[in-house]
N, C-alpha and C positions, 0 to 999 in steps of 0.2 A: 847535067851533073854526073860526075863520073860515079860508077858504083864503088865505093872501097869501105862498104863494111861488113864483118866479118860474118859469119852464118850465126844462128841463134847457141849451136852448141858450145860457141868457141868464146860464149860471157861466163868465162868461169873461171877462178884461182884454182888452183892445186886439186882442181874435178870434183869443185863444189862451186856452187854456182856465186855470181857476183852479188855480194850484199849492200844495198844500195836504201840508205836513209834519205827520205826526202820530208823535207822540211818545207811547212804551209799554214799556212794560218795567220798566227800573228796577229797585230793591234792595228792596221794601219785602216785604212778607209775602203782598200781591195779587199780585206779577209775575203769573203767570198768569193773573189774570182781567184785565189790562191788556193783556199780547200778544194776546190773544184780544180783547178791544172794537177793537182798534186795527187789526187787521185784520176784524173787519165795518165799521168806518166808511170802512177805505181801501176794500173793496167796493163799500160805497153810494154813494160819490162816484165812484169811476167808472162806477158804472152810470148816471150822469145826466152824464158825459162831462168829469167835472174830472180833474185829472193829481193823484193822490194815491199816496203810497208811508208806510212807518214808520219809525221809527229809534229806536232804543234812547239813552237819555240816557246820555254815554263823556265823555272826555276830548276826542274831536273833533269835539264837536257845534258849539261855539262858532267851530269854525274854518269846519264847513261850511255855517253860516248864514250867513257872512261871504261865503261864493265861491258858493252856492248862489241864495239871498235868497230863499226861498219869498213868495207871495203871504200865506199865515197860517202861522201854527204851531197845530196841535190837540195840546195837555198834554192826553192820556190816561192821564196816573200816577197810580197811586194812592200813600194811605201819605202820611206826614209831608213831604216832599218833592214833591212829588205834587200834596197838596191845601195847606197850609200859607202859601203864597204864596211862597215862595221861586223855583220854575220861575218862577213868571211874574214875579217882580223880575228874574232873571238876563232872561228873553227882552225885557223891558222894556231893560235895560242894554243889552241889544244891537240894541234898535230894530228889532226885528222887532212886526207884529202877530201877537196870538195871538186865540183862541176863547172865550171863556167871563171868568168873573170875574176880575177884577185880582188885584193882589196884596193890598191893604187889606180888600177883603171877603172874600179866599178866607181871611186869619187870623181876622178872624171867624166864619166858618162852619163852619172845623177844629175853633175849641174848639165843643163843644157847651158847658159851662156858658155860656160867655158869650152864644154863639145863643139858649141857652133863655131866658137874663137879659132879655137884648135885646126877643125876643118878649113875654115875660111883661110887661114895661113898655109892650109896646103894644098890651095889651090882649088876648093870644095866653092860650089856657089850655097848662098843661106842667106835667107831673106835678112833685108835689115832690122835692128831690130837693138829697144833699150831694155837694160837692167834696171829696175825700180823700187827697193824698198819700201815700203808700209812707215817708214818712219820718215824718210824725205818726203814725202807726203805730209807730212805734219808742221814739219819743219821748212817745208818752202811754199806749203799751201798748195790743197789740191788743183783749184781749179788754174794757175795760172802752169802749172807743171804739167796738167792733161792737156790745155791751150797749146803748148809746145808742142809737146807730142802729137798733137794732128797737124801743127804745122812744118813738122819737119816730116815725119813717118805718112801723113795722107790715111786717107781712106780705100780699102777696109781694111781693116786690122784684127789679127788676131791674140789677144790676152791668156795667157797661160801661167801659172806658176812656174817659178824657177827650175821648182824639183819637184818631181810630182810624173805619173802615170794614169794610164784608164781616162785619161782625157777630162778627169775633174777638176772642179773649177777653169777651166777653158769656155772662152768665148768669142766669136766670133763677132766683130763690130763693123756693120755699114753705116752707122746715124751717129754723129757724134754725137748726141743727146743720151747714147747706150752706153756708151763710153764710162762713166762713173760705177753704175751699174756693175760692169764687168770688170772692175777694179774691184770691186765691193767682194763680188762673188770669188774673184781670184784669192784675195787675203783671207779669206773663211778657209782656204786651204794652204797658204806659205804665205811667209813672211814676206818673200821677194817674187815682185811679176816679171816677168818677160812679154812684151809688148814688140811682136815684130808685122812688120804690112805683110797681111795676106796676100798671094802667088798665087792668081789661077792656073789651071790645068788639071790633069790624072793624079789623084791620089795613090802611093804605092805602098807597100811592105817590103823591101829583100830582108828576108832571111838570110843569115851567113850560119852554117855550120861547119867542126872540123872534126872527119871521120876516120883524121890519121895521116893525110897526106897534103894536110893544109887546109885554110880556110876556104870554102866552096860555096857559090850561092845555091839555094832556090830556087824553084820560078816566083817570079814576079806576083803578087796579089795586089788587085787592082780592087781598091773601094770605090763605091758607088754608093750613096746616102740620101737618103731624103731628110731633107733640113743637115744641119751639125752631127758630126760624128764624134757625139760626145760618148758619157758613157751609157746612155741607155741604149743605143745604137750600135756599141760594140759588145755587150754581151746579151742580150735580150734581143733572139729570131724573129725576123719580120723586116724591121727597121733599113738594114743595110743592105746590099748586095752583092757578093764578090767576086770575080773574074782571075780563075788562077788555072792554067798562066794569064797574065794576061796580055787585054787585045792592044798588042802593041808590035811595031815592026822590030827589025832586030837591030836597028842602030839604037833605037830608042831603049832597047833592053837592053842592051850595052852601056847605054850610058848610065842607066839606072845600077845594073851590076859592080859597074866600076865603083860608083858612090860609093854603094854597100863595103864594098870590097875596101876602099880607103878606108872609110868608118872605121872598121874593125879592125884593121892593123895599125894606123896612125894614133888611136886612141887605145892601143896597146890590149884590145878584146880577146877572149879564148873561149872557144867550145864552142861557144851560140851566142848571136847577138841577131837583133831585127831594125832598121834601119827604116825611120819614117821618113818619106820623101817627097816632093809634088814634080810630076814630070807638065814643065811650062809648054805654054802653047808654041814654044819657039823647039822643042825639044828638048832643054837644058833641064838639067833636074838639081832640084832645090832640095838640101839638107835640111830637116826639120828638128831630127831628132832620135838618139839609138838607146835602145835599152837591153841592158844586161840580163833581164830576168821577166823574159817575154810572157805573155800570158799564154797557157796550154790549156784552156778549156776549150767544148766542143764548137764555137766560132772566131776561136781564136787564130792569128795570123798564120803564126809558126806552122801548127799543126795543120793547117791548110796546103801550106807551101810543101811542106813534106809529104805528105800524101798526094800529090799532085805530081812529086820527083817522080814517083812507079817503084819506090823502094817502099818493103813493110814500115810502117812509124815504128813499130818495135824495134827494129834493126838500125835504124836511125838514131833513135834514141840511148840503145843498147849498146851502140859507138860512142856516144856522148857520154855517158856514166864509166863507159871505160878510160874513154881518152881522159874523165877529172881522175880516175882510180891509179893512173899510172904517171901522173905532171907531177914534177916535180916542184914545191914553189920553194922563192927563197927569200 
């Protein structure tokens, strides 16, 4: 990764330092892995000397952007609200800059089908996979509609919510006897599953960041899991283990980078995005899924990835909140 971001003195407007609202908390199922990103990032900015603090999304948020006026807003929420585009229509309407993708690409990249659709027409490999409703289920009867589904998709399968992060409600099915099961647990968290056949091989992260001179990857974070890498396994130490960079040749990181790299500009991404991937035993890397509003606690992807580049995270980041402070959206 090339270095192009700018020294710690140089986050500053008119020789006051950059004032950077970040926003964390929220209603969704993540709050805590949100409170938690949202103070390492107001961390990392001030350790490279910008005026950063958090605020929970309330009823008087819109009053205090009005009497406040931060330099950016960083949307650290997760969850349908969160990532969805909503915050950043509402921070639009109130003419604040914010950090990271709009609202137009942030609703693309919430649904995965449509992400995967997207990718797949340009050219992206992404496992097969249906879109499933909670109400056609009712309406065509479960069991003859799950019967299909393993006879067309096979085993093993993996069950996901349509829209949804931190790996809940996900499940991973080798028996079709579990199959219901993981339908069951999926609807406890969205209305619509995504049901695509598991792709063995290397589990990945690219990170895509833009420090000014265009979008750039990361190195590569390579997961390693005992059992599912749900969520008690991506934020609770012990569980998982990760490999950044990782051990991989360089054609193989190449193909992973490129993905990345498509992801985020096909689906119209800005700032930072993290691109879930499975590198196959064939070498071919498989599009899983990207999110707009990565998680920044202390085993989280991103932050791994960057600290692995050899640039401060503050200086990383400190480009980040610059580059939403000065985008123009329209």
């Amino acid at each position: 990764m090339t270095d192009t971001t700018a020294s710690p003195r140089e986050f500053a407007i008119d020789s006051r330092p950059l004032d950077v609202l970040i926003l964390a908390g929220g209603l969704s199922h993540e709050r805590e892995i949100s409170v938690r990103s949202g103070r390492r990032v107001a961390e990392a900015l001030i350790s490279v000397g910008m005026s950063a603090h958090v605020r929970d999304i309330d009823p008087g948020l819109l009053g205090y952007l009005e009497t406040a006026r931060p330099d950016v807003v960083w949307p650290l929420l997760h969850g349908s609200t969160g990532e969805d585009g909503s915050v950043r229509d509402l921070l639009a309407l109130a003419g604040v800059n914010y950090v990271g993708t709009d609202a137009p690409g942030s609703r693309i990249a919430w649904s995965k089908p449509v992400a995967k659709t997207l990718l797949r027409r340009s050219g992206a490999h992404t496992p097969a996979f249906a879109t499933l409703p909670q109400s056609l289920f009712r309406q065509a009867g479960a069991r003859p509609v799950l019967d299909t589904v393993l006879r067309q998709l096979g085993l093993p399968l993996v069950v996901k919510p349509a829209k949804g992060g931190s790996a809940l409600g996900v499940s991973m099915v080798t028996d079709a006897e579990d199959l219901p099961q993981a339908m069951v647990t999926c609807f406890s968290y969205g209305d619509t599953a995504l049901i695509e056949r598991a792709v063995s091989g290397t589990e990945l992260a690219l990170s895509v960041v833009d420090l000014g001179e265009g979008p750039v990857t990361l190195p590569a974070v390579e997961v390693v899991t005992q059992g599912a890498y749900d969520y008690d396994a991506r934020y609770n130490p012990g569980r998982t283990r990760y490999f950044v960079p990782a051990r991989l040749d360089p054609s193989q990181i190449a193909a992973a980078e490129e993905l990345a790299l498509l992801a985020h500009r096909r689906l119209g991404l800005q700032h930072l995005s993290r691109t879930d991937m499975i590198l196959g035993e064939d070498g071919e890397a498989w599009f899983l899924e990207v999110n707009v509003a990565p998680g920044m606690t202390e085993t989280s992807l991103l932050p791994q990835a960057a600290q692995a580049s050899g640039l401060p995270l503050g200086e990383i980041y400190g480009e980040i909140a610059r580059q939403g402070a000065s985008t123009i959206r329209h």
